[in-house]
N, C-alpha and C positions, 0 to 999 in steps of 0.2 A: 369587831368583825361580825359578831352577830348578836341576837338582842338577846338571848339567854345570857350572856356575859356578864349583862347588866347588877344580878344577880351577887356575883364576885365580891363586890364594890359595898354590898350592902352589910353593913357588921353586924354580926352575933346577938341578939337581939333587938336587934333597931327595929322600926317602924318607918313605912316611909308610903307620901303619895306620888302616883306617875301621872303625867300626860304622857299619852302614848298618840304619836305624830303619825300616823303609817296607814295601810288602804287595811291590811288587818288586822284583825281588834287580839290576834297571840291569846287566844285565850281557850286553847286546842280545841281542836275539830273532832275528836271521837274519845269519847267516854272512859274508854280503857288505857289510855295513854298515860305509862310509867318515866316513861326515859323524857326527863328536858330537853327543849326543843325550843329553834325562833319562835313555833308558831302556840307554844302554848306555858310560855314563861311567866306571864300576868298571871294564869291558873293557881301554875307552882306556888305563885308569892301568895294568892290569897287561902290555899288552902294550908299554906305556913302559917297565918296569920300575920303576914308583916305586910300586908297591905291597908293601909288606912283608906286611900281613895284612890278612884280610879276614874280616869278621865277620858274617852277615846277621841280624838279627831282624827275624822275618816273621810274619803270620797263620797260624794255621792253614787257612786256604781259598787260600795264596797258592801259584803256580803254583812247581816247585821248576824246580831246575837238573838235569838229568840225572845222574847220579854226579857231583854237585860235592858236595864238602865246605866250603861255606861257611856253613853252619848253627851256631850257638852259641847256648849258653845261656849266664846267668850267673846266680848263688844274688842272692835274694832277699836 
């Protein structure tokens, strides 16, 4: 029901990479944010260390990440 959930599913030390399908890149929006959330759950995993990679496919009207290099394509 929401993308923090995703979370859940990930076991106790695992690693793991995302595509993340969606207009925002979840990788919260203001600095001081404690409490998990849709919008900033990719955060949470990378600053756990269980993110290996990360992949965003976005809109083009979607608000980007300042110098992040999370943007990918992949061939049709």
């Amino acid at each position: 029901n929401s993308h923090e959930k995703l979370l859940d599913f990930i076991p106790e030390g695992e690693h793991c990479s995302i595509v993340n399908i969606d207009h925002h890149h979840d990788m919260g929006y203001k600095s001081n944010e404690t409490t998990l959330t849709c919008a900033n759950w990719v955060k949470v995993l990378a600053e756990k260390n269980i993110l290996d990679s990360y992949c965003w496919l976005n809109n083009p009207n979607s608000i980007k990440i300042k110098d992040s290099k999370t943007d990918c394509s992949f061939p049709c």
